[in-house]
C-alpha positions in Angstrom: -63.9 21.3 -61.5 -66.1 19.3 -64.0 -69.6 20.0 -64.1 -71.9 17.2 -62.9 -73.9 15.9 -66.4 -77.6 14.3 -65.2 -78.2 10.8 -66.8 -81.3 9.1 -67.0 -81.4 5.6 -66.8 -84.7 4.2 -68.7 -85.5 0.4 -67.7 -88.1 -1.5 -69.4 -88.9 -5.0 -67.2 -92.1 -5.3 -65.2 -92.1 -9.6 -64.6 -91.7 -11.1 -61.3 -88.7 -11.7 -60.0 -86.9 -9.5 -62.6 -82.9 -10.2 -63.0 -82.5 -6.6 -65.1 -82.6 -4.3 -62.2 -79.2 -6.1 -60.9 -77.8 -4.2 -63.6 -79.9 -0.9 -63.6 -78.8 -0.9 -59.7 -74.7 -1.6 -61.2 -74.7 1.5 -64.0 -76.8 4.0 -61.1 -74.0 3.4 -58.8 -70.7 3.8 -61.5 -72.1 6.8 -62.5 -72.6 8.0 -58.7 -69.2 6.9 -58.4 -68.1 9.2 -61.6 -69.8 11.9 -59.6 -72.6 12.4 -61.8 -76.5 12.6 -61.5 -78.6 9.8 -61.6 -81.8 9.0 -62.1 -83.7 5.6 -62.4 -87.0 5.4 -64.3 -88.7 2.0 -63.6 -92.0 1.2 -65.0 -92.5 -0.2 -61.6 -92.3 2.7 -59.6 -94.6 4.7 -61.8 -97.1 2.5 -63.0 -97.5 4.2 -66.6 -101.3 3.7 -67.6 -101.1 1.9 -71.5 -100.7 4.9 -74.0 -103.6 6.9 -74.7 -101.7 10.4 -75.9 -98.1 11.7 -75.4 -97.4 14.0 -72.6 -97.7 17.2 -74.6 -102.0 16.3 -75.8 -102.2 16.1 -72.1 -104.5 19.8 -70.5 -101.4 20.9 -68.1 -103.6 20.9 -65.2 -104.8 16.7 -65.9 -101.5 15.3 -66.6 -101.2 11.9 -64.1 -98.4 12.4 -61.6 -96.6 9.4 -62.6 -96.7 10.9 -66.5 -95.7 14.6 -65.1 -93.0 12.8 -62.9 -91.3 11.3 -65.7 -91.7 13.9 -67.8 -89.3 16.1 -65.5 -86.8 13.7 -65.0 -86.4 13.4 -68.9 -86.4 16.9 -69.2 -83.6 18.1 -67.0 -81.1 14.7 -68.0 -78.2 15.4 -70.4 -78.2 12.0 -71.7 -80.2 8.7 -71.3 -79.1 4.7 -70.8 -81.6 2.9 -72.0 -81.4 -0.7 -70.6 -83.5 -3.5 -71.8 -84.4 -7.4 -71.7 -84.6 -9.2 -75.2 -88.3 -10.2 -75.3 -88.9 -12.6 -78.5 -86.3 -10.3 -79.7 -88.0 -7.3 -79.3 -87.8 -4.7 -75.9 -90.2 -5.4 -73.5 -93.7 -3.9 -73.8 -93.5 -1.5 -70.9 -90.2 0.0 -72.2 -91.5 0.9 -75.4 -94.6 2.3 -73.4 -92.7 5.1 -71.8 -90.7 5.9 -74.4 -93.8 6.7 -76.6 -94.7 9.1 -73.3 -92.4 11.6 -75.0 -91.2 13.1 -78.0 -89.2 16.9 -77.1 -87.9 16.0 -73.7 -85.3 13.2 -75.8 -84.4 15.8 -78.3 -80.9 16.5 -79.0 -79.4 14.6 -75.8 -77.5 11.6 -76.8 -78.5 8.0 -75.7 -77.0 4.6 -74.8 -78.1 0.9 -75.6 -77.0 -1.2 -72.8 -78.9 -4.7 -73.0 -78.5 -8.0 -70.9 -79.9 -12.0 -71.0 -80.0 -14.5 -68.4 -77.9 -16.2 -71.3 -74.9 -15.8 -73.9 -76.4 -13.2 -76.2 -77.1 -10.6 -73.7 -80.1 -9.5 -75.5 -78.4 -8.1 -79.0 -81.2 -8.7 -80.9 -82.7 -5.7 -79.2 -80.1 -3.0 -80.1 -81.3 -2.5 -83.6 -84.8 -1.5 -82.5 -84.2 0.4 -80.0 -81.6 2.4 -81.4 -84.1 3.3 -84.2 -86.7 4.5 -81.9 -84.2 6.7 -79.7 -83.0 8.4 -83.2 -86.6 8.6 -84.3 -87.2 10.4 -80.4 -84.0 12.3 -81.8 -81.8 11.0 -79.2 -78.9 9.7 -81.1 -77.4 6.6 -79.7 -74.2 6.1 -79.2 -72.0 3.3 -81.0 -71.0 1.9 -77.4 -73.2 0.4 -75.1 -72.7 -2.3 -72.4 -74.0 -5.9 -73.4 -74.4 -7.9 -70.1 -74.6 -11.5 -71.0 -75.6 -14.3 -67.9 -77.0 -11.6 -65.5 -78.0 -13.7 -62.8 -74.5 -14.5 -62.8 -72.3 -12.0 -63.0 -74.6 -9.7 -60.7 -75.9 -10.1 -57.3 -79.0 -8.4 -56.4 -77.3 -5.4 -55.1 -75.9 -4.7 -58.5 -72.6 -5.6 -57.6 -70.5 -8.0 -59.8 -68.7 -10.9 -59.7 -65.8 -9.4 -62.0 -65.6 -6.1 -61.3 -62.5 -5.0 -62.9 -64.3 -6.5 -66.1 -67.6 -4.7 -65.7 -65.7 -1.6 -64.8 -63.6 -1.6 -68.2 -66.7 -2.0 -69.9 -69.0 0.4 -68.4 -66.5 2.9 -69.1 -66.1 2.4 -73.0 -69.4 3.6 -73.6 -69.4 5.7 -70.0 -66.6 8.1 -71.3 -68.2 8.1 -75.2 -71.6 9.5 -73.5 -69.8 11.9 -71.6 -68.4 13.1 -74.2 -71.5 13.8 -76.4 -73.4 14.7 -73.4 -71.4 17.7 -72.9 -71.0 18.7 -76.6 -75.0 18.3 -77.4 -75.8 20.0 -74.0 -73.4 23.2 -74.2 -71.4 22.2 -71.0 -67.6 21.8 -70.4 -65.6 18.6 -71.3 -65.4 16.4 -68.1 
């Protein structure tokens, strides 16, 4: 029996009528289909204050829920999927936010770079960046990510694609390649 691996999937957008959480929405449910744990952190839902001090200069009895939330979440994945817009080619302001949040709960768990556009480029520009600050967080990203190009049409707003034989071949590339590190890094059986 393979041993269920927790993923965290790390979003980043906050504008109106967002297109990004089409694909959040498509990797939560793959991975629930792999029969794996997963977990969606949405700057929405938790309403991250701008940074003042990381989660660890916090007293333990004053830490905001929202902060403390995300904070466990982080701590108990085996691996995170960090999916982000391309905002004048950098990741959006509320990503990097939460990121910053944190520093020990990243450490030795590997990561993922999945980006998307509403265009052809399906946001590349912001791979580099980001896969400096996960290393930097010491979450080492993996070479494989998923690069969703013209979201709003490819996805519907359930997450659910227009080509999903496509999207499924690519989700599992990098799907199988985090696996893979997930397990070695964390200890746990191959899956």
């Amino acid at each position: 029996m393979k041993r269920k691996l927790k993923f965290a999937i790390l979003y980043g957008s906050t504008r109106r009528k967002r297109l990004g959480i089409r694909f959040v929405k498509y990797l939560h449910d793959q991975i629930l289909k792999n029969k794996h744990i997963s977990y969606i952190v949405d700057p929405l839902q938790y309403k991250l204050p701008l940074l003042d001090r990381r989660f660890d200069d916090f007293d333990k009895k004053k830490v905001p829920v929202a902060v403390k939330s995300i904070q466990k979440i982080l701590d108990k994945a085996d691996a995170f999927i960090v999916v982000s817009a391309e905002y004048n080619h950098m990741p959006p302001p509320a990503l990097i936010n939460l990121l910053n949040y944190y520093y020990k709960e990243f450490d030795r768990k590997p990561s993922c770079i999945c980006t998307y556009s509403v265009g052809d480029f399906a946001g590349v520009r912001v791979q580099s960046p980001l896969r400096s600050l996960m290393s930097q967080l010491g979450s080492p990203p993996i070479k494989h990510g998923m690069y969703q190009p013209n979201l709003s049409k490819n996805f519907d707003e359930k997450g659910i694609p227009n080509h999903s034989k496509d999207a499924e071949e690519r989700f599992n590339i990098f799907f199988k390649e985090l696996m893979w590190y997930a397990n070695l890094l964390t200890g746990k059986k191959k899956s």
